[in-house]
N, C-alpha and C positions, 0 to 999 in steps of 0.2 A: 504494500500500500504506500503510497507517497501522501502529501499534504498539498492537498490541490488547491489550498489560500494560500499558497507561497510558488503554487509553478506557471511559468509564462504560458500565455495563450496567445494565439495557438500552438501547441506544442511542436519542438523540434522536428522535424520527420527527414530522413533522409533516403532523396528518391531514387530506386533502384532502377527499377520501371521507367519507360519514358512515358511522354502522353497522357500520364492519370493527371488531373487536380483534385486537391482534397481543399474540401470546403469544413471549415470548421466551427460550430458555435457550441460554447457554455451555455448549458440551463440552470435554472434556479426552479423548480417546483413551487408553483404558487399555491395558496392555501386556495380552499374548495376547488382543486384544479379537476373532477370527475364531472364538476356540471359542464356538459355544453360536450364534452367528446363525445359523448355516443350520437348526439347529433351531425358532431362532422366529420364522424366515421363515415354513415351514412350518407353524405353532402361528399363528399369526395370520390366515394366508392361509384354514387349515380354520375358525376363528371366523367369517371374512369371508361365507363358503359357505355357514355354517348358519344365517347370520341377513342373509343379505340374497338374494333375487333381481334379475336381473337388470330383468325386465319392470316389479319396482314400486322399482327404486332410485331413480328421480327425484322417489319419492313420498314419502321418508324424510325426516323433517321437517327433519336438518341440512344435507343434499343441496339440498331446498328453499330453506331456508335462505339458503345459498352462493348458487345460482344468481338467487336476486335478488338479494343483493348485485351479481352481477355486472351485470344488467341495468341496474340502479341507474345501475352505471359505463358504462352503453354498450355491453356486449359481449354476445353470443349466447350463453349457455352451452349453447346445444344444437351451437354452430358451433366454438367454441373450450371446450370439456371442459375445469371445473377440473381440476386435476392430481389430484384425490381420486378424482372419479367417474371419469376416464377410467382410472387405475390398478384400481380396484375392478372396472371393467369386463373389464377382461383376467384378473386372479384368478375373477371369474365365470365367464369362460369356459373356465375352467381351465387359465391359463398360472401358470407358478411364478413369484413375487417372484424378480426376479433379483438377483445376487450382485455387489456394483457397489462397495459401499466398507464397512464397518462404520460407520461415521457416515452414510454414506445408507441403507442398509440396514435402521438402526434408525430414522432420517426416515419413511422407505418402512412403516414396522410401525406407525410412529404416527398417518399421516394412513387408513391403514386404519381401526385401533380407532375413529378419532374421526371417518371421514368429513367430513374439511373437509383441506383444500391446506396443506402443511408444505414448507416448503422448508428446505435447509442449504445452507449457505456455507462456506467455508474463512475461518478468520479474517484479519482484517484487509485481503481481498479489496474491501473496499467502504469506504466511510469517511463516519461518521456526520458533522452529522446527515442523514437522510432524509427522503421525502416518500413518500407514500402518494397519488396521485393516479390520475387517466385519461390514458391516450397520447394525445399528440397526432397529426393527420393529419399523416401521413409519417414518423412516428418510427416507429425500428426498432432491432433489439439483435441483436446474435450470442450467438443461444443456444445452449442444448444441443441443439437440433435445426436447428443454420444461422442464415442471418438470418429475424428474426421480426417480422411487420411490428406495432406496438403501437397502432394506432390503437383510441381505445375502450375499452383492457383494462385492469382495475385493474393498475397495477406499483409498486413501488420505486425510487427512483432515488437517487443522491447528485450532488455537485458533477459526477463524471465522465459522468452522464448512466443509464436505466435499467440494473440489474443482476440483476431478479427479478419474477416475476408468478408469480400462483397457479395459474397453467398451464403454466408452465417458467422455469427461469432461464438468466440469462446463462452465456457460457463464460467472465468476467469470473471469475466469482466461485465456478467450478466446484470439487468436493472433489478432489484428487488423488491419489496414492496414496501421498505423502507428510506430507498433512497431517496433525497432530494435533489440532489445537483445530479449531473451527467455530462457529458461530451459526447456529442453527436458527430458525424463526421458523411460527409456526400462525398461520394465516386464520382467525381464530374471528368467527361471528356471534352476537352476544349474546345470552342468550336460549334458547340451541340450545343451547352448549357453552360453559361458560366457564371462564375459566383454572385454578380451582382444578381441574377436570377434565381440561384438559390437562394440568397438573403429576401427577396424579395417573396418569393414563395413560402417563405417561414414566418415572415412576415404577417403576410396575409391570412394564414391559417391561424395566426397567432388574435388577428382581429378578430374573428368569427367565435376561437375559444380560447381565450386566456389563460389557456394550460401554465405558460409557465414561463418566464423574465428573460432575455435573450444576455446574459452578465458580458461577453465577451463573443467575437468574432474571429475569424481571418482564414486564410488560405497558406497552402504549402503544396510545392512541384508546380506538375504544368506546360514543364517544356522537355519537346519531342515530337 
């Protein structure tokens, strides 16, 4: 654990990968932050519906995008689904966003709006600085879905080894139902989506439900 009232934001990262930008904002958990998500869980999910299909989502130029990044790094994006396209997928087919934390909640609404991989952390779960690189053969992490083998996949890692990729993260670095703060982080590929339009999309989600205080911003990589 580090002491995330004393570490710079956004935190150090260094880029392995060419091409990714990470977008990065600190949360702060506002009090009665449950009112008002489940409505724009809903309120997003129906966005998601009317402007995407299923049959042409890999056609979607930020989707695209993404998925050569990933190829870039080694990995199949048809075999291991950004965490974007494969959530998009399940709202297309009409499963409801589920109800999991109000900081993943509003994670979960942002990488919709923006179709590219958002992930959140609990703060001070990881401790900067990081690297942005490809797993190596036989490396593996206990994620949110078990152990996950990382060969190939773009991830994050710190000193203690990986704790996120843009197709799941670690149970290192899970939100809990206690956490307040977090760090969020967007997979942006340049070009497609860039950070003023992520801040802008968090933004905006942010008026609708006032889940929770934007403390800090910024970005890290980008060029390639």
């Amino acid at each position: 654990m580090v002491d995330e009232e004393t570490t710079a934001f956004p935190p150090e990262v260094r880029h392995e990968l060419d091409g990714w930008l990470l977008w990065w904002a600190e949360l702060g958990l506002r009090d009665g932050a449950g009112e008002g998500v489940a409505a724009l869980r809903s309120e997003v999910a129906a966005q998601a519906r009317a402007s995407h299909t299923l049959d042409r989502l890999a056609e979607h130029p930020t989707a695209a995008a993404i998925r050569r990044l990933f190829r870039q790094a080694g990995c199949d994006p048809t075999r291991h689904r950004p965490s974007s396209e494969a959530l998009l997928r399940r709202v297309l087919k009409g499963e409801a966003l589920p109800s999991i934390h109000p900081l993943v909640d509003l994670n979960n609404c942002l990488s919709l709006s923006l179709v590219v991989p958002a992930c959140v952390m609990a703060a001070g779960s990881a401790a900067p600085p990081f690297t942005l690189r490809a797993g190596a053969p036989g490396e593996s992490m206990l994620s949110l879905r078990g152990p996950y083998e990382l060969d190939g996949k773009p991830l994050l890692a710190d000193a203690a080894g990986p704790f996120g990729t843009p197709i799941t993260d670690s149970e290192r670095v899970r939100v809990r139902r206690e956490t307040r703060r977090a760090w969020l982080v967007a997979y942006l590929p340049p070009g497609a989506v860039g950070a003023g339009c992520a801040a802008g999309a968090l933004a905006a989600l942010l008026a609708d439900a006032p889940v929770a205080a934007i403390l800090a911003s910024g970005t890290t990589g980008g060029v390639g």
